[in-house]
C-alpha positions in Angstrom: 0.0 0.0 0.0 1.3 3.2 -1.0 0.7 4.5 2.4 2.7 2.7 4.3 6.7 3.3 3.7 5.5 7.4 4.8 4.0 6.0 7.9 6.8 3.6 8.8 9.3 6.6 8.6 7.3 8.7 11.1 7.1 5.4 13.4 10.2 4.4 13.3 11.8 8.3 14.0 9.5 7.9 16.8 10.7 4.8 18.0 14.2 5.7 17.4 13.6 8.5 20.1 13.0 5.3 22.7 9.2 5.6 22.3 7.2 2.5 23.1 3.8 1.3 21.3 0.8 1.1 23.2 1.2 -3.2 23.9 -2.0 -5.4 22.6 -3.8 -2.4 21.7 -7.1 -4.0 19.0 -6.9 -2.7 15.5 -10.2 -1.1 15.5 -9.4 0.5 18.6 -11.1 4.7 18.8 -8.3 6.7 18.4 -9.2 8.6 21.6 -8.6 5.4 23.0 -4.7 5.5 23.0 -2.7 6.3 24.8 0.9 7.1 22.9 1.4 8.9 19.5 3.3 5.6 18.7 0.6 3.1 19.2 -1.9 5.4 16.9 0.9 5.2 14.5 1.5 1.6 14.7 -2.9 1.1 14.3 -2.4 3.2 11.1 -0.2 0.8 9.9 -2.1 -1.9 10.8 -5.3 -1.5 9.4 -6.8 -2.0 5.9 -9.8 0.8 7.2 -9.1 3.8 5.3 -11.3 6.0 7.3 -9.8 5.0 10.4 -6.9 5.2 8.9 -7.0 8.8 8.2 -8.5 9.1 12.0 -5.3 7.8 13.7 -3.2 9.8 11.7 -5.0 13.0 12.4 -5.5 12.6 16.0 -1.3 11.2 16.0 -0.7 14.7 14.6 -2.9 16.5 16.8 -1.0 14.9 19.6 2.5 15.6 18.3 1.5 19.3 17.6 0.3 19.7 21.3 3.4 18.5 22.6 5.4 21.4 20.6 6.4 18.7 17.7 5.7 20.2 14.6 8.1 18.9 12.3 6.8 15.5 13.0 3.4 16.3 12.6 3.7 18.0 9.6 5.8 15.0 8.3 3.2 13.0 8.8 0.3 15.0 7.2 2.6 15.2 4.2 2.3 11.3 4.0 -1.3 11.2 4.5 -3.7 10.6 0.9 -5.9 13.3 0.9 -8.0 12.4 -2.0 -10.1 10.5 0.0 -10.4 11.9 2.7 -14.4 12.2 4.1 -15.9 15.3 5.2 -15.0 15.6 8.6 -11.8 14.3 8.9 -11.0 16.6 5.9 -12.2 19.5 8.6 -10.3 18.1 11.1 -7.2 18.3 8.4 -7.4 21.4 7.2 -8.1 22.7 11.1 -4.3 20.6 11.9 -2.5 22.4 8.8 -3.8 25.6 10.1 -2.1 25.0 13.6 1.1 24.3 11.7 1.3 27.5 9.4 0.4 29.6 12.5 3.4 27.7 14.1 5.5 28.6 11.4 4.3 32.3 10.6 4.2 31.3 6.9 2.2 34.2 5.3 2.4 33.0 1.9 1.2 29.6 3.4 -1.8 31.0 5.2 -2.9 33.2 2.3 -3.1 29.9 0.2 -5.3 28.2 2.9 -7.4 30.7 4.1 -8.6 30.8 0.3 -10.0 27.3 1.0 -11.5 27.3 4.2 -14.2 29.1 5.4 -14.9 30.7 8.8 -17.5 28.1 9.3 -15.6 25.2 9.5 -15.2 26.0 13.3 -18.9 24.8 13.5 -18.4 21.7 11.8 -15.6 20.2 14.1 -16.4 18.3 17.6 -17.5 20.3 19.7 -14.6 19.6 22.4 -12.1 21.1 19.5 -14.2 24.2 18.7 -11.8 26.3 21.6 -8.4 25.3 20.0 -10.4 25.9 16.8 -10.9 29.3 16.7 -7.7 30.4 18.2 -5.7 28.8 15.6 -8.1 29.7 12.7 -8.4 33.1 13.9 -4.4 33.1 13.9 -4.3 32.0 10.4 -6.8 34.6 9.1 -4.3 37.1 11.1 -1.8 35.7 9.5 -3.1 36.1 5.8 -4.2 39.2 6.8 -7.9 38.9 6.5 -9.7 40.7 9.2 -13.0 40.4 8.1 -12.8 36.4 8.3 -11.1 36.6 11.3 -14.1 38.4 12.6 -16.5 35.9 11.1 -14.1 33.0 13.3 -14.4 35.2 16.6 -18.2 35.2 16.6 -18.6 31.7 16.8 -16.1 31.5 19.8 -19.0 33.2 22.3 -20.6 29.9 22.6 -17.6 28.1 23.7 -15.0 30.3 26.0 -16.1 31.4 29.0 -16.7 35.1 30.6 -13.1 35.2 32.3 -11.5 35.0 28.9 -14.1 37.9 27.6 -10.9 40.6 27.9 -8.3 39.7 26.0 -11.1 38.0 23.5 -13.0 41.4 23.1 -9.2 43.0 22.0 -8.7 40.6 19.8 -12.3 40.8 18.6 -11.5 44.5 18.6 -8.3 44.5 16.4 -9.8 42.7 13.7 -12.7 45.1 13.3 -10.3 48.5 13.3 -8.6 46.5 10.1 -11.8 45.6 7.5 -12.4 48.3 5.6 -15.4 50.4 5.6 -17.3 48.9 2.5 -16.7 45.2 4.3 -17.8 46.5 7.6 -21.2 47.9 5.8 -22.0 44.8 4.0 -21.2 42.3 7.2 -23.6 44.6 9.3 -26.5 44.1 6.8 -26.4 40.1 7.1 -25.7 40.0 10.6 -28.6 38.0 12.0 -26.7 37.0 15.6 -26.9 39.5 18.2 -22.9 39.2 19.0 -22.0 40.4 15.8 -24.6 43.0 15.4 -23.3 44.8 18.4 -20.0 44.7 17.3 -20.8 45.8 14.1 -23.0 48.9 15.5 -19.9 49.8 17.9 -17.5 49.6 15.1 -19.7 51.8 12.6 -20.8 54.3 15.4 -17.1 54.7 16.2 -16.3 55.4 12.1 -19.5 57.7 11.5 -17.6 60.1 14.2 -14.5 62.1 13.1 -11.5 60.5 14.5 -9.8 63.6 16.3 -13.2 64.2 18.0 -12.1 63.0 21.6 -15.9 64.1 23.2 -17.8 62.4 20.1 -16.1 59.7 20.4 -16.4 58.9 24.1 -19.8 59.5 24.3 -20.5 56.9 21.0 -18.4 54.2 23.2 -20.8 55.3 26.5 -24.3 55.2 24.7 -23.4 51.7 23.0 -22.2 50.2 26.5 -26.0 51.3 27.6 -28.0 49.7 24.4 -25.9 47.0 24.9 -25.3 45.8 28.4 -25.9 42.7 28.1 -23.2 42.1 25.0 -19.6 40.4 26.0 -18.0 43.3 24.4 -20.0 45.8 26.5 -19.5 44.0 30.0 -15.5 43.5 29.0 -14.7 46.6 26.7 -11.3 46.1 24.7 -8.6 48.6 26.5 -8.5 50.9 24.4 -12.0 51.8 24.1 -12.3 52.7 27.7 -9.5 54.9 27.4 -11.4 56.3 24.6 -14.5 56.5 26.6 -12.5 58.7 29.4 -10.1 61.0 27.7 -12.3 63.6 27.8 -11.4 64.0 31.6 -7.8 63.0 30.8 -7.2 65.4 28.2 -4.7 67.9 28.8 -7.0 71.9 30.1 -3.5 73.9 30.1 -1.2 73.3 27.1 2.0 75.3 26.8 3.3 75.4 23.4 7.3 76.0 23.6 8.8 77.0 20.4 11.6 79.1 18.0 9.7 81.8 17.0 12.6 84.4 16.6 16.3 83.6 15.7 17.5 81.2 13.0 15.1 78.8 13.3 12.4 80.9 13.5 10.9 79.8 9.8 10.2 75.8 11.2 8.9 77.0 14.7 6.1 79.3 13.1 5.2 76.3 10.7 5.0 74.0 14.0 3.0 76.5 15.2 0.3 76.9 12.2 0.0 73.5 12.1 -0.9 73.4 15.9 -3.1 76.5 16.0 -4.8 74.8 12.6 -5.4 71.7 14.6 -7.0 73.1 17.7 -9.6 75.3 15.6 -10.3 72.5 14.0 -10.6 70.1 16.9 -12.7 73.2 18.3 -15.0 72.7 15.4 -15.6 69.7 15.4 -15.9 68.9 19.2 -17.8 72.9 20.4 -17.0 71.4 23.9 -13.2 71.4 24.1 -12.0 73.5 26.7 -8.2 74.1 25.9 -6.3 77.1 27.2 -2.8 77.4 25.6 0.3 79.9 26.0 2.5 80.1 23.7 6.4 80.8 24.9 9.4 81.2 22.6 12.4 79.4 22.9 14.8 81.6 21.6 14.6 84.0 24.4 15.6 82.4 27.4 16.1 78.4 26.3 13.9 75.5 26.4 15.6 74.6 30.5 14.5 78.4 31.7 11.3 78.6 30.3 10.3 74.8 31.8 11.4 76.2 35.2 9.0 79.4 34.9 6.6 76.6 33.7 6.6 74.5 37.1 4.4 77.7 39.2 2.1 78.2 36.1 1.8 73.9 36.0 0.3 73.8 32.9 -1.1 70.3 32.3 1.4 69.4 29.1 4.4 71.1 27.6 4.6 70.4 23.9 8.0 71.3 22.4 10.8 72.2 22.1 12.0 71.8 18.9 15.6 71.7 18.9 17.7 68.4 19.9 20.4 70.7 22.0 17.2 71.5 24.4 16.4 68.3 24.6 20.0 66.9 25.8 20.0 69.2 28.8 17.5 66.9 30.1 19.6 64.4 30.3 19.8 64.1 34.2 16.3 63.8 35.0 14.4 60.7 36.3 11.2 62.0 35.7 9.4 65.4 34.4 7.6 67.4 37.1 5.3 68.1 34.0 5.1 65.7 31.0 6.9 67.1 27.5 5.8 65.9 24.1 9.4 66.9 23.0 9.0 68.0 18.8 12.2 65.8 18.0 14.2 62.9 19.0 17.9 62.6 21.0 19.6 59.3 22.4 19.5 59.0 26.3 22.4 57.3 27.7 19.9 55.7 30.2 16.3 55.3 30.8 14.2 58.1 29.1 12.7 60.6 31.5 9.3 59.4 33.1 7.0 61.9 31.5 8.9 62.7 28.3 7.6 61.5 25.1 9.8 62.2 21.9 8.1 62.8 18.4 9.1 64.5 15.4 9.9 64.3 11.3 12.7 62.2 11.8 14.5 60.3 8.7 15.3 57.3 10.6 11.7 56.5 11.0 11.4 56.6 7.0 14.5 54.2 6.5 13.7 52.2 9.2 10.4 51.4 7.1 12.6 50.9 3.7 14.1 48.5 5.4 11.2 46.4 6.5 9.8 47.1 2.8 12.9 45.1 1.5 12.1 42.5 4.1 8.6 42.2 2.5 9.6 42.0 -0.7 12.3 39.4 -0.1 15.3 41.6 -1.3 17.9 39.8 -0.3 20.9 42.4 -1.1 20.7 46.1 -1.1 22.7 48.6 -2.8 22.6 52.3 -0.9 23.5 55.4 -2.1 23.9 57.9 0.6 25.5 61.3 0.4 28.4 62.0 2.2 28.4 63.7 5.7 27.1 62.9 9.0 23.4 62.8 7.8 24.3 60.0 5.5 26.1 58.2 8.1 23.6 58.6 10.2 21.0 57.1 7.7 23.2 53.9 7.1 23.6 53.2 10.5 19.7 53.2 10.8 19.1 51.2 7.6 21.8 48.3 9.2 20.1 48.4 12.2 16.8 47.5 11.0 18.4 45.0 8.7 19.7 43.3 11.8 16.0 42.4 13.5 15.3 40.2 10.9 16.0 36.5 10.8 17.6 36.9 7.2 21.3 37.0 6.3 21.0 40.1 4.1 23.9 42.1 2.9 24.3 45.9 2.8 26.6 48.0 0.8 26.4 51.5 0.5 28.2 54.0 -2.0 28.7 57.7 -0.9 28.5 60.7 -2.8 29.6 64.4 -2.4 27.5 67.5 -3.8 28.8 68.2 -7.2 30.6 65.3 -7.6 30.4 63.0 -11.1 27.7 61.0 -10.2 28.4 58.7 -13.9 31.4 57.6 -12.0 29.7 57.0 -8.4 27.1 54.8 -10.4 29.9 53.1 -12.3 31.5 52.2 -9.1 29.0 51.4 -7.4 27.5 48.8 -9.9 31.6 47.6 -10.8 31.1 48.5 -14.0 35.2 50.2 -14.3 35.9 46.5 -12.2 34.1 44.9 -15.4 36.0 46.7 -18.0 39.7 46.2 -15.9 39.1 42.2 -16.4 38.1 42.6 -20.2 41.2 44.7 -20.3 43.2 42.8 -18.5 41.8 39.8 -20.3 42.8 41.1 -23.8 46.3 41.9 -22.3 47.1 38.6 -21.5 45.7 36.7 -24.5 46.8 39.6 -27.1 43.4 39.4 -28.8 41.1 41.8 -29.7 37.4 41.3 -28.6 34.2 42.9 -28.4 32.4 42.8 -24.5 29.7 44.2 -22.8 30.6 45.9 -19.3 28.2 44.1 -16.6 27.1 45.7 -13.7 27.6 43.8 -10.1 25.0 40.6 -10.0 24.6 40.4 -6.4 22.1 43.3 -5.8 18.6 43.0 -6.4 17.8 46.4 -5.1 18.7 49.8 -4.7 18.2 52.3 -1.7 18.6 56.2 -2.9 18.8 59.0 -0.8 19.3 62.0 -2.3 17.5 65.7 -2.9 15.5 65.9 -6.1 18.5 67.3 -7.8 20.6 64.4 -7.4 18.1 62.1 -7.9 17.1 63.0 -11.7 20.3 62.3 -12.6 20.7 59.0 -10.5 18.1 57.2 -12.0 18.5 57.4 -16.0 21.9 56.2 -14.4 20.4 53.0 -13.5 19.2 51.8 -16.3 22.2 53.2 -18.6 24.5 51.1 -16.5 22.1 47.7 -16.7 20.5 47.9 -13.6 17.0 48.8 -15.0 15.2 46.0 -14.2 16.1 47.0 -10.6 13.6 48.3 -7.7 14.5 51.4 -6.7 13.0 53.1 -3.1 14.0 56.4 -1.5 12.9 58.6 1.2 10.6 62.0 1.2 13.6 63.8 0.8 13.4 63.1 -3.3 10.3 65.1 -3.9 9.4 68.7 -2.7 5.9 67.8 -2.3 4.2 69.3 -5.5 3.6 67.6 -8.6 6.2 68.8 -11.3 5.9 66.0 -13.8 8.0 67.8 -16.6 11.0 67.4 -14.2 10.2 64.1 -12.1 9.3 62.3 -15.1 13.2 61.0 -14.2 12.2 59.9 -11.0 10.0 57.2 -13.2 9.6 53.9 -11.3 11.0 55.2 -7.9 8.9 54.0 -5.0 9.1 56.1 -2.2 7.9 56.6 1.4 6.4 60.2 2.5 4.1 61.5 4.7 0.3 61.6 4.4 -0.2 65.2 4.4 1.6 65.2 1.4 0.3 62.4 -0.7 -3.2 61.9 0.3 -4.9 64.3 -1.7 -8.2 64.8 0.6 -6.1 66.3 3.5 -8.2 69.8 4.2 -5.8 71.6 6.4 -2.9 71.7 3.7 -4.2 74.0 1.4 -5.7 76.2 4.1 -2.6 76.7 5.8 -0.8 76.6 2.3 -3.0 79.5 1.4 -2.6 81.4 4.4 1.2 81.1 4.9 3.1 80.8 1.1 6.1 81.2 2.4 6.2 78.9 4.9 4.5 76.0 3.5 6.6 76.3 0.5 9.9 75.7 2.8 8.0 74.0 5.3 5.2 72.3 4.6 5.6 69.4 6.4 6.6 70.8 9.7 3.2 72.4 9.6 2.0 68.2 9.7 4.4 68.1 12.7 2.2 70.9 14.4 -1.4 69.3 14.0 -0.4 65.9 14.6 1.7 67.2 17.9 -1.8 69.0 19.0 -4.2 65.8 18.3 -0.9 63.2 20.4 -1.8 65.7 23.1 -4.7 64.3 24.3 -4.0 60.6 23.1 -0.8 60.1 24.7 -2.9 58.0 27.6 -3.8 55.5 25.4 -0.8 55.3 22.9 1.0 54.6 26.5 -1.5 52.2 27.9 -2.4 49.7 25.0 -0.2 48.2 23.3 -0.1 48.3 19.8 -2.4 51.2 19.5 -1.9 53.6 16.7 -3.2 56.9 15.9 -3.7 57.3 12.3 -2.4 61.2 11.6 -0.8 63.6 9.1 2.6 62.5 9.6 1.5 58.5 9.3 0.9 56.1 11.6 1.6 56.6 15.0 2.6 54.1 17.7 4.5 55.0 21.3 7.3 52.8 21.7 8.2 51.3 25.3 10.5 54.6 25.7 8.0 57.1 25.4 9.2 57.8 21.7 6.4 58.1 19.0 7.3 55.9 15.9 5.7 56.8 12.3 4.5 54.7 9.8 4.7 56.6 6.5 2.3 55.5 3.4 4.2 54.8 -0.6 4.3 55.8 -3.9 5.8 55.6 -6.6 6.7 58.1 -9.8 4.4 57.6 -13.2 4.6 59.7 -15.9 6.8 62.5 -13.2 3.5 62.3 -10.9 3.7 60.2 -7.2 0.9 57.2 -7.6 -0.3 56.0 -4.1 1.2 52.2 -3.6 -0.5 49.5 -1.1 2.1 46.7 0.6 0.5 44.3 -2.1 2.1 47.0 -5.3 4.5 45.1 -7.0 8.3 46.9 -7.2 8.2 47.7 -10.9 10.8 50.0 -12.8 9.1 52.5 -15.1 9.9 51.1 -18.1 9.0 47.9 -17.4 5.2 48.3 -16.3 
């Protein structure tokens, strides 16, 4: 039988291991029945029932699984014949291969599956199993990244966990609604019939209809829904974050003082900080009549950052928000904990545990290569060619880009090629691709042998992308590079620092094929506040446009840093990106994509394939 060699492997690794079989144990024994993997094994073998076959194997996999042996199990489903399998042990297979990709963390894997199961299959499997069951399913819908079935798994786990588990179900329940997208959410409320989902549902759109810098709105939407719905698992054990939601109002900052340069050299970014704030709160004002904020506005340049905080501590203002400058920021180096807590408008190393009370956020570029980084991860690019410009900003960019390389589990190498401002960047590209290295050897080549012969110069065939930071200047002139010295059929990504923000296609039609990362404010086109602000202040939003993002995102983290502190993993969806509070008290950004067509930026999703323009 063609079964049997598979099935004699798995036995006899597991009686290699000094594993004994279950002694006298009948051939049409249940498989519940025994008591080792190894006797279930040896009753596979055994028997000419090809049902109960399939039945020892899957519970002998089961087992293996539960004891942390996956490679076994998995082994062992490999040798199983699926053809003819019935319906339930089928279920029961396809519920045991899900265990193993969550195991794993294969996304690829779990995207295949997930198209072949449905969310129902929970339902269909013995009851005693349904608990594991939707854990794991749930886990492989996660996995393929498919809230909306995740959702659908979560429901049908009510009936079998009990009301001490509600809490970290709800969240999970919770974080699978925030991800399905608005059409989805719409459509899944009309055919709800169950009274779990329906509530869910209800909370989620409530939550959506509001705007989502409306702290007062929001609250009250998360109060009224506990009251219709008392009796809902959701409403009697509300995720964490909602009932932070539902009481920021009285944890929202009354007294803000807004520290910034509004005279000296720097005076240009601080007034765009502060546009973008004042923009912010008018708005918030707007939308929420209720808001009751008084702010004072202080400038930095007369007296410093360290004086003005002192003169702070008798007014006690509820939040300082600033300053702007790192060399403010390093004077605070010898502080355990801030009398009164700072949303500091930039980022500086501590040599030892960040300040209690001091949360760091700003516009800064190791934030965007950080995420170019974990793009090239996604992708699978295995090897990475940088060009950086010369200088400590460059260096400081490379260190970053390694840094992020080294959290992953991949060997992945780095190189990077520096440039100076008005240097011949022909011969940085040349050199960087080993094009001259190419030509040397055909020279070299023809030296030796005394014949003349025709070659073509190759570029460097262990890269299989290419990291460019550079100004727009530069980077016109980089990429025709590219392709002129064969590396065309390369991806190319970069940083904001490429494009000034406004569409200029008869110049950026170089930057064709470029995917790059930049802020929301500047390539979401329904953002409201940009033109107003770019309207009202020309001067500084052509300079500085996105420091005026800094400001209203730095006025809306205000009165969410409770909860970005509090639950994990929450993010705050703003101008400047995504925004997350790391376990320092820093605020990490998650920055949207693009990509030049035709000299214009085209919004990219992580599913966008990494094409060159003139290969699309």
């Amino acid at each position: 039988m063609k079964h049997l060699p598979a099935l004699i492997v798995v036995l006899f690794l597991l009686l290699s291991a000094g594993c004994a079989v279950d002694p006298g144990a009948p051939s049409e024994t249940a498989p519940g029945e025994f008591q080792t993997v190894q006797g279930l094994l040896q009753a596979a073998a055994d028997t000419n029932n090809a049902s109960l076959r399939a039945e020892y194997q899957l519970e002998a996999a089961k087992r293996l699984q539960d004891k942390g042996d996956y490679p076994s199990a998995r082994q062992l489903l490999d040798s199983m014949q699926t053809d003819d399998l019935g319906r339930a042990p089928g279920r029961i297979y396809r519920w045991i291969q899900a265990r193993d990709i969550v195991n794993r963390g294969s996304r690829e894997d779990a995207e295949e599956l997930a198209g072949r199961i449905s969310p129902d299959l929970v339902s269909r499997l013995p009851s005693d199993e349904r608990k594991r069951a939707v854990r794991d399913l749930a886990g492989l819908y996660e996995l393929a990244d498919q809230p909306l079935k995740t959702f659908r798994v979560l429901m049908n786990g009510y009936a079998v966990i009990d009301e001490s588990e509600w809490q970290p179900y709800n969240q999970r329940v919770w974080e699978a609604l925030k991800s399905i997208p608005d059409d989805s959410l719409s459509n899944e409320a009309s055919r709800a019939s169950d009274a779990n989902p329906q509530g869910w549902l209800e909370l989620a759109l409530s939550l959506r209809a509001t705007d989502r810098f409306a702290i007062e709105p929001r609250a009250e939407a998360i109060r009224q829904w506990q009251k219709n719905w008392d009796s809902h698992p959701g409403a009697r054990a509300l995720p964490d974050e909602l009932s932070i939601i539902a009481t920021l109002p009285e944890q929202r900052p009354e007294r803000i003082a807004l520290t910034l340069p509004l005279s000296g050299a720097l005076s240009g970014p601080g007034k765009a900080v502060r546009e973008g704030f004042l923009a912010a709160f008018y708005e918030d004002l707007g939308n929420d009549p209720q808001t009751a904020i008084t702010l004072t506005i202080h400038d930095t340049n007369k007296g410093g950052f360290s004086r003005i905080y002192a003169d702070l501590l008798e007014a006690d203002p509820d939040l300082v928000v600033g300053p702007l400058r790192k060399e403010s920021l390093a004077g605070l180096n010898n502080q355990t904990r801030m009398p009164i807590p700072v949303l500091a408008l930039n980022y500086v190393p501590f040599e030892g545990p960040m300040p209690e009370q001091l949360y760091q956020f700003g516009l800064a570029s190791e934030d965007e290569v950080r995420q170019i980084a974990t793009r090239l991860h996604n992708k699978d690019h295995r090897n990475a060619l940088v060009f950086a410009p010369a200088g400590d900003w460059g260096s400081r960019m490379i260190e970053a880009f390694e840094s992020a390389h080294e959290k992953t589990d991949d060997a992945r190498m780095i190189r990077a090629v520096r440039y100076d401002e008005g240097e011949n960047l022909n011969r940085v590209v040349a050199d960087g691709f080993s094009i001259n290295s190419s030509r040397q050897r055909a020279n070299q080549l023809m030296r030796d042998t005394g014949a003349t012969m025709q070659y073509e110069p190759r570029r460097r065939q262990d890269i299989d992308a290419i990291v460019l930071l550079a100004a727009p200047e530069q980077a016109r002139q980089f990429n025709p590079l590219f392709a002129f010295y064969y590396g065309g059929d390369l991806p190319v990504y970069g940083t904001s620092l490429l494009y000034h923000g406004t569409p200029d296609p008869s110049r950026d039609s170089d930057l064709d094929g470029i995917a790059f990362t930049d802020i929301p404010w500047i390539l979401d086109s329904e953002q409201t506040l940009r033109p107003q602000l770019g309207k009202l202040f020309p001067s500084l939003g052509e300079r500085y446009d996105r420091l005026f993002a800094l400001g209203v995102d730095s006025y809306y983290l205000a009165s969410r840093l409770p909860v970005l502190e509090q639950v994990e993993g929450y993010q705050m969806k703003g101008r400047t990106g995504t925004l997350r509070m790391a376990p320092d008290g820093a605020i990490r950004r998650h920055q949207i994509w693009a990509r030049f067509e035709k000299g214009r930026p085209r919004l990219l999703d992580d599913s966008s394939p990494e094409l060159r323009g003139g290969t699309q």
